[in-house]
Backbone bond lengths (Angstrom), bond angles and torsions (degrees), N, CA, C in turn:
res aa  C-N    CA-C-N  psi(-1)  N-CA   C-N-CA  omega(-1)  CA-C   N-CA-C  phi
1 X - - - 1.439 - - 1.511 110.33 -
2 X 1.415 102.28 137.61 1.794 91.05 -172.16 2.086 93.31 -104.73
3 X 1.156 120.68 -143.48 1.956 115.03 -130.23 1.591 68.45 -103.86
4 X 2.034 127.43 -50.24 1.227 104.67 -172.68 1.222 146.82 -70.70
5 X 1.801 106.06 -13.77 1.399 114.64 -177.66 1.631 107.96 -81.54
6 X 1.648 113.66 -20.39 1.214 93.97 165.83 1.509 140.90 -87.67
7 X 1.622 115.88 -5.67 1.415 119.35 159.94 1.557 100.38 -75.48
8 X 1.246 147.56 35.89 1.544 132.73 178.29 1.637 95.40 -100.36
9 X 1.071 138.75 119.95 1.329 114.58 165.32 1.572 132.36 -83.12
10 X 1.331 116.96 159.24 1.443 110.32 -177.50 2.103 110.56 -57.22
11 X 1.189 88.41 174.32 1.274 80.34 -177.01 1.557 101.07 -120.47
12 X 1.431 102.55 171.00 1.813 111.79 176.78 1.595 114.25 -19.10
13 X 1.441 72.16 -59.43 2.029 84.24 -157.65 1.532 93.67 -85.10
14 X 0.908 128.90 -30.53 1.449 104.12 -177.80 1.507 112.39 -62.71
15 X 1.339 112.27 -54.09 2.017 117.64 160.11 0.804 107.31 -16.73
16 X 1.600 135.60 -85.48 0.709 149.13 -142.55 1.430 120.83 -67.30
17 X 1.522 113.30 -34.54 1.492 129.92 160.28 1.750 113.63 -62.66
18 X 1.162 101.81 -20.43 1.350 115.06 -172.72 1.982 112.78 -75.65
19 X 1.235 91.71 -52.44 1.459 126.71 176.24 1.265 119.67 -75.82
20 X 2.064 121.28 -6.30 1.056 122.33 179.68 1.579 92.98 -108.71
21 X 1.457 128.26 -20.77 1.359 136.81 -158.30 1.409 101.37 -90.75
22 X 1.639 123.22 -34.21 1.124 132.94 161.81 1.495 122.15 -52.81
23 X 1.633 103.44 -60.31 1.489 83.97 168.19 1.752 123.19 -98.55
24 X 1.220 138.19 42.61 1.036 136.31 133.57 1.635 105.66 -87.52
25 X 1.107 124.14 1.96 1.804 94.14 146.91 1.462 121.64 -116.51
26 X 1.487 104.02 5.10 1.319 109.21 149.43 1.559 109.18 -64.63
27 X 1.163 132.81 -51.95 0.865 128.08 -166.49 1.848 108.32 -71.36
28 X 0.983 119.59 -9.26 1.483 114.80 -173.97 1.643 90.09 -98.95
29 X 1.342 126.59 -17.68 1.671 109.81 173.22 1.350 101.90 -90.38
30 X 0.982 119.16 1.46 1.517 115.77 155.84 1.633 133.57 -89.80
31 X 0.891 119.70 19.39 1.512 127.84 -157.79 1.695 82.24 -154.11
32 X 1.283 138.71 -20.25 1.320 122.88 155.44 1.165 128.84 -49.17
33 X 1.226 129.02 163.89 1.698 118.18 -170.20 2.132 92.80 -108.00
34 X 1.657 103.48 162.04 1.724 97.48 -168.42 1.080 90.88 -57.05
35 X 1.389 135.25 -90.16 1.625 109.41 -162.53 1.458 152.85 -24.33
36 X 1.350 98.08 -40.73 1.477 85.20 168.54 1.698 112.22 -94.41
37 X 1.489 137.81 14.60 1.194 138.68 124.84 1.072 109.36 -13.82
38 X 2.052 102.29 -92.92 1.122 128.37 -163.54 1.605 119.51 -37.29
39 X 1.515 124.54 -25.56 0.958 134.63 165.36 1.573 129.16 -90.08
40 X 1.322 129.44 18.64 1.204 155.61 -179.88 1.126 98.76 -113.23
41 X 1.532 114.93 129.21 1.778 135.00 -169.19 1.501 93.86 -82.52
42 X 1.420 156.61 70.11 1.163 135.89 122.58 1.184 155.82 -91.13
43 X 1.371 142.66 -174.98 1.548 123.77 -133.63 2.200 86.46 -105.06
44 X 0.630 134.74 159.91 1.586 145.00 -171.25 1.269 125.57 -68.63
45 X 1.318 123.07 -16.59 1.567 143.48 164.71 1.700 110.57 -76.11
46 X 1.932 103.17 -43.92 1.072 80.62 -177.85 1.594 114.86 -96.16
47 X 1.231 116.09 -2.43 1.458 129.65 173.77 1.432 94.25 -65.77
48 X 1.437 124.59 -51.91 1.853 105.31 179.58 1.343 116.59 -66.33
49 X 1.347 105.14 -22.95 1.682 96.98 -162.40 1.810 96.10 -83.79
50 X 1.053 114.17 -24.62 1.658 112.43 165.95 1.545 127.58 -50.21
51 X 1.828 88.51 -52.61 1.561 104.11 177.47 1.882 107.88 -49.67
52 X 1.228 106.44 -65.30 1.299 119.00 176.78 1.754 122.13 -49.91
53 X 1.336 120.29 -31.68 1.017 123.30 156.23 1.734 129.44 -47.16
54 X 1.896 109.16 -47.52 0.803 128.01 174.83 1.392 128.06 -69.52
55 X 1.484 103.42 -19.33 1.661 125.51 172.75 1.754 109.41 -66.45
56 X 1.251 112.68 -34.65 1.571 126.22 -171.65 1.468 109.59 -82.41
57 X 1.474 114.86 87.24 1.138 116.42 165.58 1.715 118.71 -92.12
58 X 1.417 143.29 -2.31 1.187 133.81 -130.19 1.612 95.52 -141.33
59 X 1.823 91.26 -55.63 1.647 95.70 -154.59 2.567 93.28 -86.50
60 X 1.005 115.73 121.54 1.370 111.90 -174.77 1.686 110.56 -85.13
61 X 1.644 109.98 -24.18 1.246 96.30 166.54 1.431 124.22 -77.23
62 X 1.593 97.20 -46.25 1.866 92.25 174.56 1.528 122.55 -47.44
63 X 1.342 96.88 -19.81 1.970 97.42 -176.10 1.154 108.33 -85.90
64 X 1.694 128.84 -32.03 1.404 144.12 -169.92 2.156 92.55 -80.80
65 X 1.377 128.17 -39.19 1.259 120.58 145.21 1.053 117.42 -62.55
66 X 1.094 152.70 13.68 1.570 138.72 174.12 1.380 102.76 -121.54
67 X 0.811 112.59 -34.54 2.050 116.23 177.31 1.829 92.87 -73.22
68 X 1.592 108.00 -50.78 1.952 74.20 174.74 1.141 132.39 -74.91
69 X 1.844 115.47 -10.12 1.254 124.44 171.71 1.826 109.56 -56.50
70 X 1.662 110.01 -33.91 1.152 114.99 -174.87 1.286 107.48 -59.15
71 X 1.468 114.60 -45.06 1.736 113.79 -136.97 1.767 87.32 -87.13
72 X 1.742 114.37 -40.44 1.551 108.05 153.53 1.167 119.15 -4.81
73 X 1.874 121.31 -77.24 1.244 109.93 -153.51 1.178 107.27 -97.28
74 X 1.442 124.27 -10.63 1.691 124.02 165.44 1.690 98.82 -63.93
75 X 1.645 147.58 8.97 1.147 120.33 166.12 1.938 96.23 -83.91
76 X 0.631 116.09 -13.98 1.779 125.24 -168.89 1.189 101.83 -92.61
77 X 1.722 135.25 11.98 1.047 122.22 -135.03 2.152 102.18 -142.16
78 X 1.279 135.58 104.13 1.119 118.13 172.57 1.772 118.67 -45.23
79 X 1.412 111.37 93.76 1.691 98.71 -172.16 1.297 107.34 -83.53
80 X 1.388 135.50 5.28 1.458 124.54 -165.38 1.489 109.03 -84.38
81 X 1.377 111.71 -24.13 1.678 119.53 174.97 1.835 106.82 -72.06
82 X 1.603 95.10 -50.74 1.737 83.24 174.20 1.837 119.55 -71.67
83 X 1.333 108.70 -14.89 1.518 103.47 169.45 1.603 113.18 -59.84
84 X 1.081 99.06 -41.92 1.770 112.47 -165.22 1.560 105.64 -69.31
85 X 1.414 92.69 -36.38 1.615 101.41 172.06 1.455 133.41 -48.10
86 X 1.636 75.08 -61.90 2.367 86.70 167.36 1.546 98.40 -66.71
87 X 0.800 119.18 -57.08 1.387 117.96 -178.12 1.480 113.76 -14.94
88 X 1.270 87.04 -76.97 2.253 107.94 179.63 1.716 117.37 -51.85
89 X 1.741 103.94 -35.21 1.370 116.88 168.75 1.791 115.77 -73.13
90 X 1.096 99.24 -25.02 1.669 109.67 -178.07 2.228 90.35 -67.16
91 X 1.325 88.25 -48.05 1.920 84.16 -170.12 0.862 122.97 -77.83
92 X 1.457 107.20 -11.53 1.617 122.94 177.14 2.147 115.31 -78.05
93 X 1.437 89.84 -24.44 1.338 98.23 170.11 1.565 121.44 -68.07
94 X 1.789 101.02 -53.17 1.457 94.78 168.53 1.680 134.14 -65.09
95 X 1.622 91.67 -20.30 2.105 97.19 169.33 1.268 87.08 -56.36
96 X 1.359 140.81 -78.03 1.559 151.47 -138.49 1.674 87.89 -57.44
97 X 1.414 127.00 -43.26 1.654 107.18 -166.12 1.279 110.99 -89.34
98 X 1.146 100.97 -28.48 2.171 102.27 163.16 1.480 113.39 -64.56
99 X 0.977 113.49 -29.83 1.465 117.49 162.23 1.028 141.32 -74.56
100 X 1.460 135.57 -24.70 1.003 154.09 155.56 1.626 108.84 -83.63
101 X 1.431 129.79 6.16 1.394 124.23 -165.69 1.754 84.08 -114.70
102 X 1.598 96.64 -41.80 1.465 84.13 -168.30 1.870 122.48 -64.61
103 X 1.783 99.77 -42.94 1.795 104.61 143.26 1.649 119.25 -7.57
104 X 0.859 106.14 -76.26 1.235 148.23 -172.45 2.060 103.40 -39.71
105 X 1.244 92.04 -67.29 1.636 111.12 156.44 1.028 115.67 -32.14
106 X 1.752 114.89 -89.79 1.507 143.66 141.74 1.499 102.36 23.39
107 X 1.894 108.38 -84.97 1.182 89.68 -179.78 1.337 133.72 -101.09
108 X 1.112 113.46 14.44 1.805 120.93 162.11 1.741 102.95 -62.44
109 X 1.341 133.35 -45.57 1.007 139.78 -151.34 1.843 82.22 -96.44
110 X 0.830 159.63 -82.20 0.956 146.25 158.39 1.484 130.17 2.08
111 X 1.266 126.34 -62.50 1.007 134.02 173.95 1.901 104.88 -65.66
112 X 1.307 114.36 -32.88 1.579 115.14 179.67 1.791 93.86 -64.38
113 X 1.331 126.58 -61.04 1.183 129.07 -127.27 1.860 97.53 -141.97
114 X 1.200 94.47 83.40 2.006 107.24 161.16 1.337 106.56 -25.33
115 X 1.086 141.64 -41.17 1.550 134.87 -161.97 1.550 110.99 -85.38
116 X 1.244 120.42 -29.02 1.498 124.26 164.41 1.493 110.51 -34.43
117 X 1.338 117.69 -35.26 1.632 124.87 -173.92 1.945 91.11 -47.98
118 X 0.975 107.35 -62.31 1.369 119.29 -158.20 2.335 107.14 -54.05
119 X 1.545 88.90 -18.46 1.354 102.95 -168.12 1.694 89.83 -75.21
120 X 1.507 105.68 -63.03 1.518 114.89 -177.74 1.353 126.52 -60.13
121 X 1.632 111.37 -11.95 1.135 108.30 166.18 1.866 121.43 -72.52
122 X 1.183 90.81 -40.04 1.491 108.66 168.19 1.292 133.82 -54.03
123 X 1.276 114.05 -48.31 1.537 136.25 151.26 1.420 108.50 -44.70
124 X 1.167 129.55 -70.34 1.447 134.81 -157.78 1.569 96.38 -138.36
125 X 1.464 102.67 117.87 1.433 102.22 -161.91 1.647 99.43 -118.75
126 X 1.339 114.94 13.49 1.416 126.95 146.47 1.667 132.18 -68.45
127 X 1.476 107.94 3.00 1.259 102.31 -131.62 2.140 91.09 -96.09
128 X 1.264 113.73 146.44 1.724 88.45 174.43 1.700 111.80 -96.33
129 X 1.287 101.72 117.19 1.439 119.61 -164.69 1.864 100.60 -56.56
130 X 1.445 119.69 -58.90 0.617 122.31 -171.44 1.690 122.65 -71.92
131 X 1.797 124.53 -5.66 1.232 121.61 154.91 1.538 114.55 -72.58
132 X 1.720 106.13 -22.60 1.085 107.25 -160.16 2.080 116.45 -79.57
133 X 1.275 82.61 -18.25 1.463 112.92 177.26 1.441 121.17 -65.85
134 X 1.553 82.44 -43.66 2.077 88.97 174.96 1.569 105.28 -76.28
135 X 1.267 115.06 -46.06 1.235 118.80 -161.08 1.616 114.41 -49.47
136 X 1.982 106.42 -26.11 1.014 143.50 -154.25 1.820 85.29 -77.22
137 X 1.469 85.87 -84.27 1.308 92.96 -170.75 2.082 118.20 -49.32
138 X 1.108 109.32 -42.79 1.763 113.26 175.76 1.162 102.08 -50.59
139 X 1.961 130.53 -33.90 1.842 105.71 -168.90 1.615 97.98 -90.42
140 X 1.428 120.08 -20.68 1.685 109.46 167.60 1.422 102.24 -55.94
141 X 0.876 145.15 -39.17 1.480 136.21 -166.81 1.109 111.18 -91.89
142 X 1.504 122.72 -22.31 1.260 126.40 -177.74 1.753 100.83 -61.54
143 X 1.613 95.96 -66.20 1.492 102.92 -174.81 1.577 126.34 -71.82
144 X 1.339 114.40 -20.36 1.631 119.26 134.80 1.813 129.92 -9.96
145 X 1.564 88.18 -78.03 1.738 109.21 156.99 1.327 139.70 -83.90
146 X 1.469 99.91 20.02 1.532 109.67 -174.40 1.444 116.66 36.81
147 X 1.235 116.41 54.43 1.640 116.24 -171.37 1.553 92.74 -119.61
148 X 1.550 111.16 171.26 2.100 111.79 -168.66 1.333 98.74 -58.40
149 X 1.361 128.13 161.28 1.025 142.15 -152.82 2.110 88.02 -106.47
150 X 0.906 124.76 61.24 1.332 103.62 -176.53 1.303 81.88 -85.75
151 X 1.379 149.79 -152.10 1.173 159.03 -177.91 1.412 114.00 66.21
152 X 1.405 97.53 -60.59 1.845 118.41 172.69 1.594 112.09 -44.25
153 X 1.762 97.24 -58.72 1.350 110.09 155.01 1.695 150.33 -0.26
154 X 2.093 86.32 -98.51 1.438 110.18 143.69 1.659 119.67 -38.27
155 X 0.861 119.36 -64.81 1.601 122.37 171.57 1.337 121.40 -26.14
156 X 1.265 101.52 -65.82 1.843 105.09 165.91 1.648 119.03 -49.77
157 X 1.993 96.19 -52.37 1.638 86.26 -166.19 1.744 104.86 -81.79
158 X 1.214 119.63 4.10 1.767 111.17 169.40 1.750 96.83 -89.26
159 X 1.154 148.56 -41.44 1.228 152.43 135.38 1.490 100.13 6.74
160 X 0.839 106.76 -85.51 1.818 143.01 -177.07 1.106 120.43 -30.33
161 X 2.043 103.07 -60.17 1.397 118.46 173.21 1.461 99.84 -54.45
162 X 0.905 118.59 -74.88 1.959 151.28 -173.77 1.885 106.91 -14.75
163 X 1.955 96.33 -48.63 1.726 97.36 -163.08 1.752 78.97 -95.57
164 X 1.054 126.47 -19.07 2.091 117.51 -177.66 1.758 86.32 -66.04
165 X 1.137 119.06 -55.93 1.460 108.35 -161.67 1.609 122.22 -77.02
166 X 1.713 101.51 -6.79 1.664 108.12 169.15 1.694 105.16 -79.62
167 X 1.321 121.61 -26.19 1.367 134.40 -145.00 1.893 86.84 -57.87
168 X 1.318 110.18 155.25 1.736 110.24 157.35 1.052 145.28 -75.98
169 X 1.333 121.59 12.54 1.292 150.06 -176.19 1.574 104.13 -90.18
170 X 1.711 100.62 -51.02 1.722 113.98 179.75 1.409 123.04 -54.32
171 X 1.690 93.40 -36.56 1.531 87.81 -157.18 1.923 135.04 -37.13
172 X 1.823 91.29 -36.64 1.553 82.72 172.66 1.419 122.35 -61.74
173 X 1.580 107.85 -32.68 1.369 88.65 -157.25 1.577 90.83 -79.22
174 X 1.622 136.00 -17.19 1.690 89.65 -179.97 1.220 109.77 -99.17
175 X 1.163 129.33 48.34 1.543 130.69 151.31 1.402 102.04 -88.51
176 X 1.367 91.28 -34.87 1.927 74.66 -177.58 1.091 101.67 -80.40
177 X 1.198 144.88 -11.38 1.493 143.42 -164.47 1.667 104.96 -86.32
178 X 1.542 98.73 -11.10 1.782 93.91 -155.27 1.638 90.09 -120.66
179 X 1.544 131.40 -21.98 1.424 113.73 152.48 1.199 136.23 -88.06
């Protein structure tokens, strides 16, 4: 930018686009769940004024004031770190559905083929083979008799537990879990 384009000032509408773009990503740290907040670098005003946003289920104007209260203090606000932020959380959603799809696999292929046990033992060598066995055998029978699939169920969410507790985040705690 050279000395004249920066005395030009913005105009109405451009602000105003500015100030609407602000708080639609206020509004997308609002529709985040607290945790992954809590893990988003922002400054403490606007982390309360989020919290409080998220508190307003009922009244639509007070919330429609509180999202511009937001986008307010996001003008004071470096947004390019919280862009990058949703950003990384946006990709972090699709790891989580490839991950949970591949689960998902896991135990379809499982339920086809008894020997998979031996796969999951390998993978996750926490795992108790022999709950995992019944569980195995109860959703064949389940779906045999066309009765609810709880078993089928369980299967996924011990699956579930199993790759949360391989994840690298875990590791301390199941060391402590395992001395």
């Amino acid at each position: 930018m050279n000395a004249n384009e920066e005395e030009v000032p913005l105009s109405k509408t451009r602000r105003k686009q500015q100030m609407e773009e602000l708080q639609s990503l206020g509004e997308e740290l609002v529709a985040l769940s607290t945790e992954r907040i809590k893990k988003i670098d922002i400054p403490e005003e606007l982390r309360s004024a989020v919290t409080d946003a998220r508190r307003m289920t009922r009244h639509d104007e007070a919330k429609r004031r509180q999202m511009q209260y937001i986008g307010k203090i996001m003008r004071n606000v470096d947004v390019e770190p919280i862009r990058a932020a949703l950003a990384l959380v946006r990709g972090e959603s699709a790891s989580e559905t490839a991950r949970l799809h591949r689960l998902e696999r896991l135990r379809t292929d499982l339920l086809a083929d008894e020997t998979v046990l031996q796969v999951i033992a390998t993978d996750y060598p926490t795992v108790d083979l022999q709950h995992l066995r019944s569980l195995r055998r109860a959703a064949l029978k389940e779906h045999e008799q066309n009765r609810a699939p709880r078993s089928f169920r369980a299967i996924y969410q011990l699956l579930k537990d199993l790759d949360q507790e391989k994840a690298p985040g875990n590791r301390a705690q199941r060391k402590r879990g395992i001395d």
